[in-house]
C-alpha positions, 0 to 999 in steps of 0.5 A: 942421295935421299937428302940430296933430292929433298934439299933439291925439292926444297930449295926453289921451295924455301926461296919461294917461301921466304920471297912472300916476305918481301914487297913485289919488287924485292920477289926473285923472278921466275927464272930465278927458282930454276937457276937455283936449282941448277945451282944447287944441284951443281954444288952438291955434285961439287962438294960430294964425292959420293953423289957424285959417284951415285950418279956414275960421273968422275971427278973431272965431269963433276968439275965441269959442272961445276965451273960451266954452272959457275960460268953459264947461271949468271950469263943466263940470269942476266940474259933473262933479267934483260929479256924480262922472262 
């Protein structure tokens, strides 16, 4: 559990620092650093029986997760790219 959170922390850290490299242009936006996250977080739960039984939920809870962040983080990526957020 303890690893799961630091790789939570770290990834929008590690997406923000390797964006620094980058040209403005090629930078993720905003929302992106969210999104990855959520991602994240959904593939850890996904891959892991254990965090998943952590947090109390069942296979079936954590398939769902899974698939609905499969389903819903490009649909809301793309509704925010759109909107420019």
């Amino acid at each position: 559990m303890i690893l799961a959170v630091i790789c939570l922390v770290a990834t929008p850290g590690y997406l923000f620092l390797t964006a620094q490299d980058k040209s403005a242009d090629l930078q993720p936006l905003p929302h992106y650093y969210v999104l990855a996250t959520i991602a994240f977080a959904a593939w850890a739960l996904g891959v892991s029986t254990e965090l998943g039984s952590i947090v109390k939920l069942d296979a079936v809870e954590v398939g769902l997760i899974l698939g609905g962040s499969v389903l819903l983080i490009p649909l809301i990526d793309g509704l925010l790219a759109r909107l420019k957020i």
